[in-house]
Backbone bond lengths (Angstrom), bond angles and torsions (degrees), N, CA, C in turn:
res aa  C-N    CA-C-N  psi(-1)  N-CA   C-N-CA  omega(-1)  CA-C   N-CA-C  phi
1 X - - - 1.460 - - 1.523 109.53 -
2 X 1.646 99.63 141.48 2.008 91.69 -175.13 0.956 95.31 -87.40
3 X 1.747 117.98 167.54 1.464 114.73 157.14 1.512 127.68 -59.54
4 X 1.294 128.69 -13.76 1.444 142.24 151.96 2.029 100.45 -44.95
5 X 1.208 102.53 -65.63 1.392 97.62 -168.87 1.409 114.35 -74.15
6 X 1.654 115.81 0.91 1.570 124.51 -173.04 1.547 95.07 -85.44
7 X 1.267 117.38 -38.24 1.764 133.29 -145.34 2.165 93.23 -80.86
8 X 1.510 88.07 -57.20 1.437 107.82 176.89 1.620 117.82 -52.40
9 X 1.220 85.32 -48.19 2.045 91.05 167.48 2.077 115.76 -67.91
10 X 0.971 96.46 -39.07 1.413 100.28 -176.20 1.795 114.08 -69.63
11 X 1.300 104.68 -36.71 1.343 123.36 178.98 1.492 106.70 -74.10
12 X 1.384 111.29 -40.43 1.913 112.65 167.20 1.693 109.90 -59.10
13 X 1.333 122.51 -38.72 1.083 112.22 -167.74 1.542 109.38 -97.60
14 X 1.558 109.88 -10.78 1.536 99.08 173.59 1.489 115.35 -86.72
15 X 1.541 114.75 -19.00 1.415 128.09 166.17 1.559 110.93 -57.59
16 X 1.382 117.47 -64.48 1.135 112.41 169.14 1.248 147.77 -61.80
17 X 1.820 113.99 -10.19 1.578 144.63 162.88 2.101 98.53 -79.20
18 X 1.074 122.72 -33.18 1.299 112.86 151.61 1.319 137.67 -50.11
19 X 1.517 117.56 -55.23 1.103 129.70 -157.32 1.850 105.30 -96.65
20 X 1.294 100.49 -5.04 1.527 111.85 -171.38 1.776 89.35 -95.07
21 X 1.357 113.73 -87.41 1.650 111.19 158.73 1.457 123.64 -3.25
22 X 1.281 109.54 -52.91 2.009 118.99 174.06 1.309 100.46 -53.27
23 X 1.316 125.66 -60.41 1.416 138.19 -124.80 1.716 95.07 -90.59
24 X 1.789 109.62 175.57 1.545 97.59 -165.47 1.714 82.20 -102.23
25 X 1.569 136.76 5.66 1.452 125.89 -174.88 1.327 99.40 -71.55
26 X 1.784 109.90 152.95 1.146 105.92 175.91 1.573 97.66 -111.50
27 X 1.083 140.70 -2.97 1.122 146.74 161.93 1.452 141.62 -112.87
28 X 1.182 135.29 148.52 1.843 107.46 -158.94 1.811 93.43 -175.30
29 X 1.425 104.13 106.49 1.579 107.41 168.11 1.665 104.63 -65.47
30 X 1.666 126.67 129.39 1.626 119.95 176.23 1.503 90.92 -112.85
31 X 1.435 141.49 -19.22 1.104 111.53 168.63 1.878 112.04 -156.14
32 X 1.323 116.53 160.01 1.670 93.74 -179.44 1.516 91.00 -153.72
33 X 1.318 117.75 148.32 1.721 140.66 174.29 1.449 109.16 -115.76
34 X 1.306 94.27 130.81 1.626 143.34 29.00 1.815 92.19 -97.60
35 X 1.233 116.15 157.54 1.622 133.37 -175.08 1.794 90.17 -55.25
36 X 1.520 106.17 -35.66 1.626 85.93 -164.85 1.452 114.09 -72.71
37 X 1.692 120.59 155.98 1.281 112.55 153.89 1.483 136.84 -34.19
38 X 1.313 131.17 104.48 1.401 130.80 -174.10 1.417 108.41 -84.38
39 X 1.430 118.97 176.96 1.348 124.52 -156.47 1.646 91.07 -86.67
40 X 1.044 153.56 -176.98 1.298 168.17 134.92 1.769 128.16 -44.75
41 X 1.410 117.91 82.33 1.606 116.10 -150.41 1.409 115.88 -68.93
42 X 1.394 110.88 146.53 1.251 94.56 -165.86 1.606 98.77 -95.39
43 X 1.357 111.64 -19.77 2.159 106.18 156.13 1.248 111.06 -107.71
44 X 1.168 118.58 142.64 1.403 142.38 155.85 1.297 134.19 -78.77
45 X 1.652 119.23 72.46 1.741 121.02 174.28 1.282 111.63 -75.02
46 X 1.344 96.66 147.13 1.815 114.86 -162.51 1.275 103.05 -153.39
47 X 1.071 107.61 103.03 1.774 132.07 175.38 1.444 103.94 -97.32
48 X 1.456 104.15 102.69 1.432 100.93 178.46 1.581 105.08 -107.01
49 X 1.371 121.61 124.69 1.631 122.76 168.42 1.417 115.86 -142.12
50 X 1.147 94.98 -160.79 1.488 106.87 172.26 1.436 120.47 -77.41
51 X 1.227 105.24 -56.91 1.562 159.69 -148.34 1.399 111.68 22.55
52 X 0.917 106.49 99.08 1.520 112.64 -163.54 2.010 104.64 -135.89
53 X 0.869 114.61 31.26 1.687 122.71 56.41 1.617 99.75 -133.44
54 X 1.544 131.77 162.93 1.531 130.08 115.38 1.495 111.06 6.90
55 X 1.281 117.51 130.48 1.641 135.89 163.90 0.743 129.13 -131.83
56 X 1.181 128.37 150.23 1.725 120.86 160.87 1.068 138.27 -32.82
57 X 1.800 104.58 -47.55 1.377 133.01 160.39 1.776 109.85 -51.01
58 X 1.692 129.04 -27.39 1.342 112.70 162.57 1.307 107.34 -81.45
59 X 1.289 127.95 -25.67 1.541 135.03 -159.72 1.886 102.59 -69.97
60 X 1.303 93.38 -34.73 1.637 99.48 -173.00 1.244 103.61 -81.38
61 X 1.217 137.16 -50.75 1.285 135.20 -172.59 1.722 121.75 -68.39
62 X 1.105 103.14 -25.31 1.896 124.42 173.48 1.814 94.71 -68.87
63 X 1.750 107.38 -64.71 1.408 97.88 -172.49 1.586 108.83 -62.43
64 X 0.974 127.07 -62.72 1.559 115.76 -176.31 1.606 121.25 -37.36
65 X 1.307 114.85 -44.21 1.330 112.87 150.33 1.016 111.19 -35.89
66 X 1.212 138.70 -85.31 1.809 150.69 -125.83 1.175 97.41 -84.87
67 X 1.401 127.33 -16.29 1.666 127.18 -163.07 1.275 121.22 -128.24
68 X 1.487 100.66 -27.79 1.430 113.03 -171.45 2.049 124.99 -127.57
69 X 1.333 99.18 1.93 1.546 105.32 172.40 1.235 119.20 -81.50
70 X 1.206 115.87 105.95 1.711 131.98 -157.81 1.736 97.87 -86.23
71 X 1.426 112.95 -2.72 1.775 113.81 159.13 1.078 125.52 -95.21
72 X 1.262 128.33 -4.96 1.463 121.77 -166.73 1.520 99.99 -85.29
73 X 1.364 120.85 -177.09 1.712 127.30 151.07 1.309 119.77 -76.19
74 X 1.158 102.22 164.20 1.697 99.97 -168.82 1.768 94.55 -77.71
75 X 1.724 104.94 179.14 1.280 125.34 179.97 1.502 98.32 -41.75
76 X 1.964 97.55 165.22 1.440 128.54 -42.78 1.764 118.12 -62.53
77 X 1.496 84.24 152.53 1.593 99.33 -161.73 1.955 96.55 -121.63
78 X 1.001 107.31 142.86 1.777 101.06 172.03 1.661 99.56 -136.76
79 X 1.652 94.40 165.83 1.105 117.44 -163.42 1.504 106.81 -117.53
80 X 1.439 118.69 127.30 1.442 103.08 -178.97 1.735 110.26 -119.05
81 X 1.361 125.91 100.71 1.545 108.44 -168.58 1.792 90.95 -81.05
82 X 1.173 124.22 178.39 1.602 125.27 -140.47 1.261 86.73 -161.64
83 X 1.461 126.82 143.28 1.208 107.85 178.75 1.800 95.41 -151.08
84 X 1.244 147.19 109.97 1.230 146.33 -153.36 1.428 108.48 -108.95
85 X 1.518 99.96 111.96 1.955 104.48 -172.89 1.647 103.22 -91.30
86 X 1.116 116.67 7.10 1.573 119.90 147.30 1.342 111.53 -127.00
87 X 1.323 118.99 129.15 1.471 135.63 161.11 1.073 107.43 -137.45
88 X 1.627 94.87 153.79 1.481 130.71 -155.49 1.621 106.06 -87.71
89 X 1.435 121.85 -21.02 1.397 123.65 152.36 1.213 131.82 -104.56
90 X 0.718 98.48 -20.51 2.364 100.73 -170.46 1.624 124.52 -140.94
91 X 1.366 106.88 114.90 1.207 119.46 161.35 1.491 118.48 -4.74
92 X 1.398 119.70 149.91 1.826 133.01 154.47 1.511 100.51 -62.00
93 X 1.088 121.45 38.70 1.851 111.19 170.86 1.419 117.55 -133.50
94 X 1.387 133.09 150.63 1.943 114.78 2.21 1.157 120.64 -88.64
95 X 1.126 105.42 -8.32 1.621 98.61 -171.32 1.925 97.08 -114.05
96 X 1.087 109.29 152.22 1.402 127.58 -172.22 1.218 105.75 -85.02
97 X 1.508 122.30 156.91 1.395 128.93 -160.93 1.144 110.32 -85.67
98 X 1.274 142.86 -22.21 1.513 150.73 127.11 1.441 121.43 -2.74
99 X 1.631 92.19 -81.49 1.730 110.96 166.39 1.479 128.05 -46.09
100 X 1.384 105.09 -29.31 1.494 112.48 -176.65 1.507 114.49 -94.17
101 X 1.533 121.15 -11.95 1.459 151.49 -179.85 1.794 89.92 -75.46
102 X 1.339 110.14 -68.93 1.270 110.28 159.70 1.346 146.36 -38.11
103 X 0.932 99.49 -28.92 1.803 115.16 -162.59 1.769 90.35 -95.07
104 X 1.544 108.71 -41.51 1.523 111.30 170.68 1.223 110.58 -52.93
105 X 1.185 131.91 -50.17 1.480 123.61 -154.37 1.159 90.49 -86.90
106 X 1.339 147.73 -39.94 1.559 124.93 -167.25 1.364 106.36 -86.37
107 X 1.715 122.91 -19.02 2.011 112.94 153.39 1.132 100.97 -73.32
108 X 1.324 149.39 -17.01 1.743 115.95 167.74 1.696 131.93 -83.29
109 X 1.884 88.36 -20.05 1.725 92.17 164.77 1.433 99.64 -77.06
110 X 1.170 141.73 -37.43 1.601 130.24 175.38 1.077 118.71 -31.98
111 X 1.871 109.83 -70.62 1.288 120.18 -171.43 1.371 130.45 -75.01
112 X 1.810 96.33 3.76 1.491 100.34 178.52 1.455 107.46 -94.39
113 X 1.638 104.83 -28.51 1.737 101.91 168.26 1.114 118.96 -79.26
114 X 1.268 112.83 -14.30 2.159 103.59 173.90 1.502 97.26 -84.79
115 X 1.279 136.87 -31.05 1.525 133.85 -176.52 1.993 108.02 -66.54
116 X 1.028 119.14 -41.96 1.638 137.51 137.79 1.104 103.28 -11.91
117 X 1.176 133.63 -81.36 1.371 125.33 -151.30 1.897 121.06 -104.24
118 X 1.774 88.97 -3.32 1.534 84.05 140.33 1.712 136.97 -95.17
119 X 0.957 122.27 -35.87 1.316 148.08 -168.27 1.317 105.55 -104.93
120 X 1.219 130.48 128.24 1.698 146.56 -174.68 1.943 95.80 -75.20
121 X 1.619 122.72 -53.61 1.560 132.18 -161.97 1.633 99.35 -93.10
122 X 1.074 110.74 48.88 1.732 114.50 -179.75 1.645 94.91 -83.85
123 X 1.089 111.79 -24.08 1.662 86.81 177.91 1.134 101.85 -84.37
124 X 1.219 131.22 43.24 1.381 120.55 177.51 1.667 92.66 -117.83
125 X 0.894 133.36 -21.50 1.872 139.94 173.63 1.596 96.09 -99.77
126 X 1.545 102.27 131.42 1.332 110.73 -179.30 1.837 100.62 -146.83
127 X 1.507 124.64 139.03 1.212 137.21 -157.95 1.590 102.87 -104.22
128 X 1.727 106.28 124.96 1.702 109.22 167.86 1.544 105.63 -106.06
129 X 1.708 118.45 127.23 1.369 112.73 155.60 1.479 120.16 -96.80
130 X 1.608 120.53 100.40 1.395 143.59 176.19 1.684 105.42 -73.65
131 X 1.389 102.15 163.98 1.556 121.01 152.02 1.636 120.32 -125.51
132 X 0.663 105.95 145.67 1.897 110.88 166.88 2.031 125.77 -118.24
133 X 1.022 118.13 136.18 1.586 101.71 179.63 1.622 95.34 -88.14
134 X 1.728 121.77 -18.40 1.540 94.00 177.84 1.550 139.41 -92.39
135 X 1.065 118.98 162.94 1.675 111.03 -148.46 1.921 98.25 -98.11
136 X 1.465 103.43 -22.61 1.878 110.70 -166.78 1.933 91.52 -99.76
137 X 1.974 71.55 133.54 1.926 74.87 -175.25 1.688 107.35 -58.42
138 X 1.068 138.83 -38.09 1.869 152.80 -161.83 2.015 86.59 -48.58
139 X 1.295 95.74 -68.44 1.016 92.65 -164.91 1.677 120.68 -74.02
140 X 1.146 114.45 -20.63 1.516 122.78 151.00 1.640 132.72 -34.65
141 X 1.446 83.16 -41.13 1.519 101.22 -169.18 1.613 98.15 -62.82
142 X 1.820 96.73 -76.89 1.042 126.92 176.86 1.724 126.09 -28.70
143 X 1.393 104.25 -41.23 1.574 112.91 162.92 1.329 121.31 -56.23
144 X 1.123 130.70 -43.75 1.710 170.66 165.62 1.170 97.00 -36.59
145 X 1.371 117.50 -75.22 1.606 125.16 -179.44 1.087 114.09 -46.62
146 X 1.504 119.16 -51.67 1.508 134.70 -152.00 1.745 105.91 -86.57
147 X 1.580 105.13 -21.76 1.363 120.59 -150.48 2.056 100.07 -69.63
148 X 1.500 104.49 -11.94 1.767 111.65 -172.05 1.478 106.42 65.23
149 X 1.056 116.16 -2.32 2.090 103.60 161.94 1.155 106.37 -73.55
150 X 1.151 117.58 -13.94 1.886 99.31 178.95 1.891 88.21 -142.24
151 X 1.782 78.50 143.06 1.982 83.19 158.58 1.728 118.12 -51.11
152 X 1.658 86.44 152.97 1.884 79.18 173.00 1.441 139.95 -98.43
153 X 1.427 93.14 15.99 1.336 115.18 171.66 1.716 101.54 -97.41
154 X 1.248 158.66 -12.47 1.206 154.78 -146.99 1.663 81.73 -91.69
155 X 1.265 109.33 141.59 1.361 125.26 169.63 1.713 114.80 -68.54
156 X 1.267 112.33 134.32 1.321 96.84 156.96 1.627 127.97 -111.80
157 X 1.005 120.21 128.21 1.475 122.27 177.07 1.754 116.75 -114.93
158 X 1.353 116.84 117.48 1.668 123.38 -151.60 1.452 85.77 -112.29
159 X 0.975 107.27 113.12 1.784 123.32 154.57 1.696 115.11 -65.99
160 X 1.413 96.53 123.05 1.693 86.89 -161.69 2.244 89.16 -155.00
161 X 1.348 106.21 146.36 1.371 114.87 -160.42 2.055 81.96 -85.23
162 X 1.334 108.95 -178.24 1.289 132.06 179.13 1.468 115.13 -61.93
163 X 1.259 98.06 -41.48 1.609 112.40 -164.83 1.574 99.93 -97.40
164 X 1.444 137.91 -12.26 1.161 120.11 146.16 1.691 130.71 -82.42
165 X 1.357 107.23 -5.23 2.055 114.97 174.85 1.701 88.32 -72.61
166 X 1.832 132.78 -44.20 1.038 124.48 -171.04 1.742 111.49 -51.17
167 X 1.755 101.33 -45.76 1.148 80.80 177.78 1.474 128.60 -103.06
168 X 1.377 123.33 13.60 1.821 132.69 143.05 1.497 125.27 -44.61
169 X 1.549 103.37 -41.58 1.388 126.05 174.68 1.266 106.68 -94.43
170 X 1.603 139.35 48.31 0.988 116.64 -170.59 1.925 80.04 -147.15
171 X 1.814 112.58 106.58 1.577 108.96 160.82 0.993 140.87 8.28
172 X 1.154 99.35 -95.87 2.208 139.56 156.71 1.844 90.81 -1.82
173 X 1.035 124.42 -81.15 1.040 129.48 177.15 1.646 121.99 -37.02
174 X 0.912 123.43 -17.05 1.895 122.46 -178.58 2.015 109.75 -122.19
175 X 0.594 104.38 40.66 1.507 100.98 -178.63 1.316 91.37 -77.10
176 X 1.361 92.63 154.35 1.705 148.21 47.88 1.264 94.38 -88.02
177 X 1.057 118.64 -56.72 1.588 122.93 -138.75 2.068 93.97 -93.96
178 X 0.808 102.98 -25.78 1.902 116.45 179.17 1.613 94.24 42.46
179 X 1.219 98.67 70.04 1.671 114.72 138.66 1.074 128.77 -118.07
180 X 1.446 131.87 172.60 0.989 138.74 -160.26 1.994 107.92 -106.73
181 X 1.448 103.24 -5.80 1.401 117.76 -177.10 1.746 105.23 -50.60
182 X 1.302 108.26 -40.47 1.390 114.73 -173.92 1.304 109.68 -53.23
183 X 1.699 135.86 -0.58 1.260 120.09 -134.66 1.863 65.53 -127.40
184 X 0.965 135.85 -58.38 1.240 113.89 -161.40 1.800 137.73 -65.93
185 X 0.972 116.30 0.05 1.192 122.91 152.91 1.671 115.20 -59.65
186 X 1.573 118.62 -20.21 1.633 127.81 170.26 1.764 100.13 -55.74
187 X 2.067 85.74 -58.11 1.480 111.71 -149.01 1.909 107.97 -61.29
188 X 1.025 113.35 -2.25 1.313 102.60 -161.24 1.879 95.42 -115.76
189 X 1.181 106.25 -5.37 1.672 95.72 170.04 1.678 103.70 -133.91
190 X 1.231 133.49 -9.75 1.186 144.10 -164.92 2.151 123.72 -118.54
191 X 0.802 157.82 161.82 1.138 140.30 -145.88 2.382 95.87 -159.64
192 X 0.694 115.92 155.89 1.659 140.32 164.89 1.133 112.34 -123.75
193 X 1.404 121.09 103.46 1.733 142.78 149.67 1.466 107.26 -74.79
194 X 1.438 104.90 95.70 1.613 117.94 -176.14 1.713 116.74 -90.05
195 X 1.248 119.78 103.71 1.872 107.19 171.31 1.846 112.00 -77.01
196 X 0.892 84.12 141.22 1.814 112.57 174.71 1.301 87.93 -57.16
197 X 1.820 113.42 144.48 1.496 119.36 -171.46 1.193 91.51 -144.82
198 X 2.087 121.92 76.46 1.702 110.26 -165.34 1.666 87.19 -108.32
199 X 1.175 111.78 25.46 1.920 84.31 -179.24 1.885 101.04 -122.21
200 X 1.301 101.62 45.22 1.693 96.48 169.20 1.608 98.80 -170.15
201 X 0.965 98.65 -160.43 1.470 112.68 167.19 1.485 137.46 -34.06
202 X 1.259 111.77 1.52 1.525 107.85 -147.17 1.967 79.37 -128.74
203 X 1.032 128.50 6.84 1.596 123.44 147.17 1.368 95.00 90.60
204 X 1.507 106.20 177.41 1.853 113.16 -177.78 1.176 107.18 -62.34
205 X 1.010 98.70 173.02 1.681 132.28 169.39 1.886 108.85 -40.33
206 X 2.002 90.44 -51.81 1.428 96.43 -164.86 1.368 107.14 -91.75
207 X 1.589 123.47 -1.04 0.968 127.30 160.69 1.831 131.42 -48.84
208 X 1.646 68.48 -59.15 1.586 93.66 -174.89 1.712 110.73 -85.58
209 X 1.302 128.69 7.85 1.814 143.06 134.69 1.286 103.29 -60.79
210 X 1.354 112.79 -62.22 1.524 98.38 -176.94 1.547 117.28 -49.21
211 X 1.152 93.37 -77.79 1.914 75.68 168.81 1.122 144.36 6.40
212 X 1.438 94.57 -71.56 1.556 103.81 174.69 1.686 117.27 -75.47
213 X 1.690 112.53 -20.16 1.006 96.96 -173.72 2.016 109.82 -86.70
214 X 0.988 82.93 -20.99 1.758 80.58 163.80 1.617 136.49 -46.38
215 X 1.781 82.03 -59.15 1.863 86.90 151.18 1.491 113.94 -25.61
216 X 1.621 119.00 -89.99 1.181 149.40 -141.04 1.618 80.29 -79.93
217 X 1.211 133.72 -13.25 1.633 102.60 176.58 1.985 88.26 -105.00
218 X 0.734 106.93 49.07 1.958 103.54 173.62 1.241 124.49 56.63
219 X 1.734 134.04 14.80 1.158 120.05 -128.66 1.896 78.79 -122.18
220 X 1.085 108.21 25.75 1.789 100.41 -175.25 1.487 102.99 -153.12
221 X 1.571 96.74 15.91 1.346 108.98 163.21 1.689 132.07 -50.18
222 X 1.554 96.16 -41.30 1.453 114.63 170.11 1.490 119.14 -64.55
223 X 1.458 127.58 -10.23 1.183 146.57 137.13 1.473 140.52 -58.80
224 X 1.651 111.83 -6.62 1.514 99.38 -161.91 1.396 136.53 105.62
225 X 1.535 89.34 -29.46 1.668 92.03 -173.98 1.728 122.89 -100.41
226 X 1.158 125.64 131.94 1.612 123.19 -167.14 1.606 98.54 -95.47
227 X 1.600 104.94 129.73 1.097 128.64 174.70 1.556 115.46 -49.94
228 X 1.343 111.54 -5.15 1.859 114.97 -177.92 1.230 101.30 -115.07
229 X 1.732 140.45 2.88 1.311 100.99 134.99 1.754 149.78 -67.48
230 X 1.492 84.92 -8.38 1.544 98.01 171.79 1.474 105.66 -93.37
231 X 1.251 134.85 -36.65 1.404 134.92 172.16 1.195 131.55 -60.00
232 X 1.576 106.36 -30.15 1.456 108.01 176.87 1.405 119.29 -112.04
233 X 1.770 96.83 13.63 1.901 95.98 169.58 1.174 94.16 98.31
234 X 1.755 140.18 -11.85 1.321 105.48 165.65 1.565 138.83 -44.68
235 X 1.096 104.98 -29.45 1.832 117.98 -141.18 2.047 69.56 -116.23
236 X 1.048 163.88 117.61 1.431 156.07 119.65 1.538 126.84 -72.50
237 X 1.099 120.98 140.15 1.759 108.57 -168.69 2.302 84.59 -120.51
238 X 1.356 89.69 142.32 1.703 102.13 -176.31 1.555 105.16 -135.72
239 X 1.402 110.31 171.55 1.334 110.02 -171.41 1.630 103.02 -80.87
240 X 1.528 118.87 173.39 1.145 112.12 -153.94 1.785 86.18 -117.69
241 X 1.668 93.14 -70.23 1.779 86.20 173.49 1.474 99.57 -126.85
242 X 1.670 118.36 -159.60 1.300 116.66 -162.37 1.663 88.89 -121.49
243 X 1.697 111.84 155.64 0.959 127.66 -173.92 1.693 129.50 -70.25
244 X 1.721 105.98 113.09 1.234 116.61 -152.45 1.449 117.84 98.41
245 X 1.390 112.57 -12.07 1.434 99.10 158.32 1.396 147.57 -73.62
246 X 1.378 138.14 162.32 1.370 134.30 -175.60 1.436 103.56 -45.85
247 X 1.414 120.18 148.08 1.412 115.39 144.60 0.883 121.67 -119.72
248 X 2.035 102.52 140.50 1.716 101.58 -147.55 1.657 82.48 -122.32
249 X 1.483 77.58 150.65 2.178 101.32 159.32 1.446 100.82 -174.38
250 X 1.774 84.52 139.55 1.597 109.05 171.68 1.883 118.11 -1.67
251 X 1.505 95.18 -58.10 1.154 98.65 -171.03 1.391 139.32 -37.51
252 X 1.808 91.98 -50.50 1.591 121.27 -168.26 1.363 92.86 -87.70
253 X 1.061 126.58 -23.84 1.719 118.19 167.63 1.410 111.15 -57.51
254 X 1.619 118.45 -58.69 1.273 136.76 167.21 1.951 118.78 -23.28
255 X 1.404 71.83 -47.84 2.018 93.66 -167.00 1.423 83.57 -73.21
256 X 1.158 128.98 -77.73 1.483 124.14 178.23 1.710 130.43 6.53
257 X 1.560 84.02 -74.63 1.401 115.28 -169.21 1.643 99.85 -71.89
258 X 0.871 141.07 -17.89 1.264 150.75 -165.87 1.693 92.69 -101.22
259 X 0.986 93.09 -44.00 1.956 92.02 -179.48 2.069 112.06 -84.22
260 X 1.573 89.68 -3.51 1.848 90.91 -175.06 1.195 98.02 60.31
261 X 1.234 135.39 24.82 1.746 129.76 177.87 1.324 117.07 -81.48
262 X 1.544 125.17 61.29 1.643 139.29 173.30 1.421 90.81 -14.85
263 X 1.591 106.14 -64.08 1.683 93.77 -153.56 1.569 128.17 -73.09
264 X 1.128 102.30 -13.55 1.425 129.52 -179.41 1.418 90.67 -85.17
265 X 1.169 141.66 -65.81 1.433 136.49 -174.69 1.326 138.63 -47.31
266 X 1.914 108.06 -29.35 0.911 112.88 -175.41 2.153 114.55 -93.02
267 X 1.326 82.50 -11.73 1.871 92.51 176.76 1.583 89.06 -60.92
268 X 1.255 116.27 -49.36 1.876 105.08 -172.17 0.681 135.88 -108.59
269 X 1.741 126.97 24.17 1.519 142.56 168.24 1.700 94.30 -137.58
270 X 1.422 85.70 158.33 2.052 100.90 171.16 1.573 102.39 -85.10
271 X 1.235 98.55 141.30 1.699 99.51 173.49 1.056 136.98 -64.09
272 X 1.293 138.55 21.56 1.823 145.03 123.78 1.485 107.74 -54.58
273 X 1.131 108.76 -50.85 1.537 109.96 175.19 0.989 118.35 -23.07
274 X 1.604 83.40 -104.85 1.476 101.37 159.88 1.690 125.80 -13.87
275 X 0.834 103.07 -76.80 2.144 106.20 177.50 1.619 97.22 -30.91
276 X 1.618 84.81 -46.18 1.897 73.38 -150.17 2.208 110.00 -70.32
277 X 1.391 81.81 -39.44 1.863 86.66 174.26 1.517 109.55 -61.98
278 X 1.317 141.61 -24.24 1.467 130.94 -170.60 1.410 94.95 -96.36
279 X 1.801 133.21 -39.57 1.163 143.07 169.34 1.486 104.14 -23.82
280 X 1.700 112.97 -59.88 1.967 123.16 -128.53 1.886 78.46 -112.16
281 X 1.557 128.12 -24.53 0.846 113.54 -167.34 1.662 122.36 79.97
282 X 1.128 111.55 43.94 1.368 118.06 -148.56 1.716 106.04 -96.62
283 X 1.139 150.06 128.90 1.265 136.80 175.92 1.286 109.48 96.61
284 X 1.395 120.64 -2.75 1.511 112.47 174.78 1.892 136.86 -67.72
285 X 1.191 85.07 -17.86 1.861 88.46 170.91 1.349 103.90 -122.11
């Protein structure tokens, strides 16, 4: 990509981060691959982050979805990465919502050519990059459904790390009343593909089973939450990466890019990424 076509892309998505912001929608697909009309999916993946930047660590968790969830319906399946220009914790920084609009579209042409060369019916999975103004997943969802880009029967299943179910499952978040009751009207047509989060804070493996099995033994009942989303496969916990692999986060990408360390950069971003963060200079202060 030239820097002509870098400038032109950035200016499409800051035009359209205007006019979305104006408007009373709270939700709004700005771009989706392949350009052509795709067939109508019969699941709905929804990667909701920051992405500040795209990782491997989203790249892995999208493909295992798309390739490997032995619950979904068969093909076509789409992918929705989500990207929320209001959140309820963290600043528009460092990189601008533009840039990161960007950085999406060149990880979804990535992951659509590494998904290619496993799978023969890859054009049958095709990737939307959306925005949302709301910051609480419930109501995320719910916009989504309502929003008429997708039928309202299409399932949704949200790919989401360990340490964000803590905070789905977490009261504080639903007042007045801060239960968790609000959440099951999701739970009874919609599903959570959870990754294991053992390399920080968020405790072992068997830690983070327990968890879930608490749910499912009633013990967070006094909270809101019904013991059959964990019983009936709502709530699922999956592997995160494979053994001996890098472990990636934002951060060490960050550190990277700050160090111009190509080689270091590219173990934890897909190579559009990459181009594009050493390209724009992104992460340097």
């Amino acid at each position: 990509m030239t820097d002509g076509d870098m400038r032109q892309q950035l200016s499409r998505y800051s035009g359209a981060l205007t006019s979305f912001s104006s408007s009373p929608s709270k939700f709004h697909i700005l771009h989706s691959l392949p350009t052509s009309t795709p067939p109508p999916p019969k699941t709905l993946y929804i990667l909701d982050s920051s992405f500040n930047p795209p990782t491997l660590a989203h790249a892995r968790i999208a493909t295992s979805a798309l390739l490997h969830d032995t619950h979904s319906s068969p093909s076509p399946k789409r992918l929705l990465l989500l990207l929320a220009i209001q959140n309820a914790d963290k600043a528009p920084k460092p990189a601008s919502f533009e840039q990161r609009l960007a950085m999406m579209q060149a990880f979804a042409s990535d992951l659509l050519a590494s998904i290619s060369k496993e799978i023969q019916n890859s054009e049958d999975i095709s990737i939307d990059i959306a925005v949302t103004k709301l910051p609480y997943f419930v109501d995320k969802s719910a916009t989504i459904e309502e929003s008429g880009a997708y039928s309202k029967d299409r399932k949704q299943v949200h790919m989401i790390g360990f340490d964000t179910l803590i905070r789905i499952l977490d009261p504080k978040y639903y007042g007045p009343m801060h239960s968790l009751e609000v959440l099951d009207p999701f739970f009874r047509k919609n599903r959570l593909r959870v990754t294991y989060r053992t390399d920080d804070e968020w405790g072992s493996r068997k830690a983070q089973d327990n968890y879930l099995r608490e749910i499912a033994d009633g013990k967070r009942n006094g909270d809101g939450a019904h013991s059959e989303w964990v019983t009936d496969g709502m709530i699922e916990m999956c592997e995160g990466r494979k053994k001996g692999e890098d472990i990636v986060s934002s951060t060490k990408v960050r550190e990277a890019a700050k160090k111009e360390d190509r080689s270091t950069l590219e173990r934890l971003v897909t190579p559009g990424v990459a181009d594009w963060v050493l390209s724009e200079g992104l992460y340097q202060k």
